[in-house]
C-alpha positions, 0 to 999 in steps of 0.5 A: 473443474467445469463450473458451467452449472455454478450457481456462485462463487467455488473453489477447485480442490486437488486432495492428495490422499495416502495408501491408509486414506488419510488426507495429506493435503488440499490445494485450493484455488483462487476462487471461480466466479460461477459459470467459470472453469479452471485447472489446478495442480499442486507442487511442493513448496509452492503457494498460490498467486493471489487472486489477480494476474499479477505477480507482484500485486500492489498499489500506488496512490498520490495527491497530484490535484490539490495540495493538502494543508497540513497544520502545526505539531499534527501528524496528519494522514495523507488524502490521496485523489489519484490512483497510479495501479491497484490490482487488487482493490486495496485502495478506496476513494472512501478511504483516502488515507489508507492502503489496506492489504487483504492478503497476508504477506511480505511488502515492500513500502515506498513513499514520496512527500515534498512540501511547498517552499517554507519562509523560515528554516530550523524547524523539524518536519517529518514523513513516514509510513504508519502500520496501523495494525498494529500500531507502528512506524516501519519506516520514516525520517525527520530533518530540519526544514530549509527555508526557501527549499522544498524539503523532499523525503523519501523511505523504504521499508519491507516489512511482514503484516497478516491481511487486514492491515492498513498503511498510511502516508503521514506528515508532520511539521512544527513551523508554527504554522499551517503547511501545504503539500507540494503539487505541479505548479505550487512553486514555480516551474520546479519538479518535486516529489508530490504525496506518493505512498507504494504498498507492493506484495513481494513475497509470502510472509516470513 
């Protein structure tokens, strides 16, 4: 398709039509910016790339700049300052505490959290995933806090969800008090894993 003319954004089609006419089916292109050209073929059983040059498209985001106070009996999203690779612009500096997919499909979910050294032990913490449409949790874990440890987690989780839906890194402790995140250098020389959330598309949905 030559799209020099374009005047916007369009999309290539290749129509397979029948012996009777009928339209068996369309296979549509990522769009083309205007002015743009592009191929298109169709195959049997395969879908298309979503609109990035990755493969796998996805995003990573971490706080590594500043520690972040999480207070008493709160589950409290994580803000995120840093952004690791977003191929499709599903993380926004306006939003920092979430992840949100444009594209439906399967997903693999990753998230690291270790907080600052506690004084005092036995008290339950927790870090984990939130699908916020709809609302659920496909992957967190909770443990009794070690006193001075830096009590790190970690999960995993593939789950389905349709565009639109938002993750969240979130954290939750029941100290007593007010909790920081760890980052380099809030506790001596040791290397812990900082608030890290991963959303990476591995497949279409199922």
């Amino acid at each position: 398709m030559d799209g020099t003319s374009a005047a916007s954004t369009f999309y290539a089609t290749v129509q397979i039509i029948s012996p009777s006419g009928r339209v068996m089916t369309n296979a549509i292109s990522n769009p083309i910016a205007a002015g743009g050209s592009a191929d298109v073929t169709w195959f049997r059983g395969v879908t298309n790339i979503p609109s990035s040059s990755a493969v796998l498209p996805g995003t990573s985001v971490d706080r590594s700049i500043t520690s972040q106070s999480i207070p008493n009996n709160t589950s409290t999203p994580i803000s995120f300052d840093s952004v690791l690779f977003d191929d499709l612009g599903w993380f926004t500096a306006s939003s920092p505490t979430k992840i949100t997919v444009n594209i439906a499909g399967q997903f693999l979910l990753t998230y690291t959290l270790a907080w600052v050294y506690p004084g005092a032990g036995g008290f339950a913490i927790q870090t984990g995933i939130d699908q916020l449409s709809p609302t659920a949790v496909p992957v967190s874990g909770q443990i009794a806090a070690s006193g001075g440890q830096p009590n790190a987690q970690t999960g995993a989780a593939i789950v389905n969800v349709g565009a639109g839906t938002s993750f969240t890194l979130f954290a939750y402790q029941v100290s007593g008090g007010s909790m920081n995140t760890w980052i380099a250098g809030s506790a001596g020389t040791d290397v812990q894993p900082i608030p890290t959330l991963s959303v990476v598309r591995i497949g279409d949905r199922v």
